[in-house]
Kinemage of the C-alpha trace (Angstrom):
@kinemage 1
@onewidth
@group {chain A} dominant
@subgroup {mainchain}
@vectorlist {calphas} color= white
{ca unk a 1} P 14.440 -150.939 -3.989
{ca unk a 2} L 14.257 -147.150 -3.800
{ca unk a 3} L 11.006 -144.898 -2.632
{ca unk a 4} L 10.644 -141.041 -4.171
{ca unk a 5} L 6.918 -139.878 -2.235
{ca unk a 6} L 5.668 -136.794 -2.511
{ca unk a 7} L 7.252 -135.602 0.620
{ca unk a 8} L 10.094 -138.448 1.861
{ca unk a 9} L 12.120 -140.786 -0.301
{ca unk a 10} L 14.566 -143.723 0.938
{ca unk a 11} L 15.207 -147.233 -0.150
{ca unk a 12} L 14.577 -150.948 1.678
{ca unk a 13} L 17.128 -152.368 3.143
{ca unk a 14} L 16.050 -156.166 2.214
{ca unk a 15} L 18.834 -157.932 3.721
{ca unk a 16} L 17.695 -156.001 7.699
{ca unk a 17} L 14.376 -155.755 6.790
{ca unk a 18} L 14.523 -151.775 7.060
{ca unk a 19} L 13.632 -148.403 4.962
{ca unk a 20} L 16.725 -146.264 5.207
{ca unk a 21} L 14.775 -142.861 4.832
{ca unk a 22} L 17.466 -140.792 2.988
{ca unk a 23} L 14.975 -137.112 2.337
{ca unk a 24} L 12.736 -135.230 3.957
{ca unk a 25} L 11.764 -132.107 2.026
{ca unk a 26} L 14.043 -132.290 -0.153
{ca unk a 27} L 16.470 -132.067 3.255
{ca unk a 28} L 19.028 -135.358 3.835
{ca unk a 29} L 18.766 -137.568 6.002
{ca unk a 30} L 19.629 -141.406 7.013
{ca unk a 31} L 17.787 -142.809 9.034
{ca unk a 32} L 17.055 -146.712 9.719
{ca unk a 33} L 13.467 -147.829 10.398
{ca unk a 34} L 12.690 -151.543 11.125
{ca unk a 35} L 9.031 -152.558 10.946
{ca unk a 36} L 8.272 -151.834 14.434
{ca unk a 37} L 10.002 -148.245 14.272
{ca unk a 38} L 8.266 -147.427 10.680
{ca unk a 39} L 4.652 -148.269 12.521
{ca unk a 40} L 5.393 -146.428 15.322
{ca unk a 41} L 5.913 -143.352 13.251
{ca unk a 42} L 2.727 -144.401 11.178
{ca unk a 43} L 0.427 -145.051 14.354
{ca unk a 44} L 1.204 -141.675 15.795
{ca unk a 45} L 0.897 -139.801 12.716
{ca unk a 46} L -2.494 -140.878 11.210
{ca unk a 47} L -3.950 -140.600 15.369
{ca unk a 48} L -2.415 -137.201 15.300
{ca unk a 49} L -3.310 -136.299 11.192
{ca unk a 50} L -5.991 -133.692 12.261
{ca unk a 51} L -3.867 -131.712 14.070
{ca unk a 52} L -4.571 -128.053 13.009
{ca unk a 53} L -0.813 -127.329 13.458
{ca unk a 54} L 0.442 -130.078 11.463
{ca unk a 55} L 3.575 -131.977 13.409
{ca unk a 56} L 7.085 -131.051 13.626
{ca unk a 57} L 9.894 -134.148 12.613
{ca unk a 58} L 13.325 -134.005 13.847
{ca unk a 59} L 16.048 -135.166 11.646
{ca unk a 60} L 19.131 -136.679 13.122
{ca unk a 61} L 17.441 -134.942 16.316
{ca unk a 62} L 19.524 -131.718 15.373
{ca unk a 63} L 16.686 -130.316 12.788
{ca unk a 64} L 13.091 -129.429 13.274
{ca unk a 65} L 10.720 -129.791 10.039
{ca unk a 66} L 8.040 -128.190 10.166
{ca unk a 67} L 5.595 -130.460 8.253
{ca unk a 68} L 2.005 -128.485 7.629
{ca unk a 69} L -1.691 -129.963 7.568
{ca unk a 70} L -1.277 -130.893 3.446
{ca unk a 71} L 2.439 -131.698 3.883
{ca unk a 72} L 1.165 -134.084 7.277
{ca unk a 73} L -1.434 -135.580 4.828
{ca unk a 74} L 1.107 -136.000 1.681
{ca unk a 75} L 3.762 -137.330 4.648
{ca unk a 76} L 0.770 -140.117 5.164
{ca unk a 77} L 0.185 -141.261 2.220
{ca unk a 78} L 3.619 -141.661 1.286
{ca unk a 79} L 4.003 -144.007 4.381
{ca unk a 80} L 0.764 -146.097 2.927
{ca unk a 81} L 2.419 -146.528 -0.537
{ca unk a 82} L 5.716 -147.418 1.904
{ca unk a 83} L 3.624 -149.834 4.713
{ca unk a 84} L 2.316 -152.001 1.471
{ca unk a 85} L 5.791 -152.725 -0.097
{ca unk a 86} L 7.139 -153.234 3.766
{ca unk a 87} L 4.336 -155.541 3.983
{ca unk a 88} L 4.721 -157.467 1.083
């Protein structure tokens, strides 16, 4: 099943129970997240979502994305629509 978000898009990975998260920005990527990985990410984020400097991601921890405050909040609620299809 494949994701397109307002900021990251990927597909599930039914058969390992992952989201392969192929874009960031409309920057590649692949990266595997398992449940506990993907609600790591999500924990951190939404404790961190008022951040005034927005975060910075790293993407196959050789490129920094800058995400801003609106991107940080779009970023969020792309992982919500995500969380209730992992969840399902």
């Amino acid at each position: 099943m494949n994701f397109s978000g307002d900021i990251i898009a990927g597909a599930f990975d039914q058969c390992n129970d992952a989201f392969i998260l192929q874009q960031v920005k409309q920057l590649s990527t692949s990266s595997s997240l398992n449940k506990d990985q993907f609600d790591a990410i999500y924990h951190y984020l939404r404790t961190n979502q008022d951040d005034p400097g927005g975060q910075v991601l790293s993407l196959n921890d050789q490129m920094l994305v800058r995400l801003t405050q609106e991107e940080l909040q779009d970023f969020i609620e792309d992982l919500d629509r995500i969380k209730s299809i992992f969840w399902s």
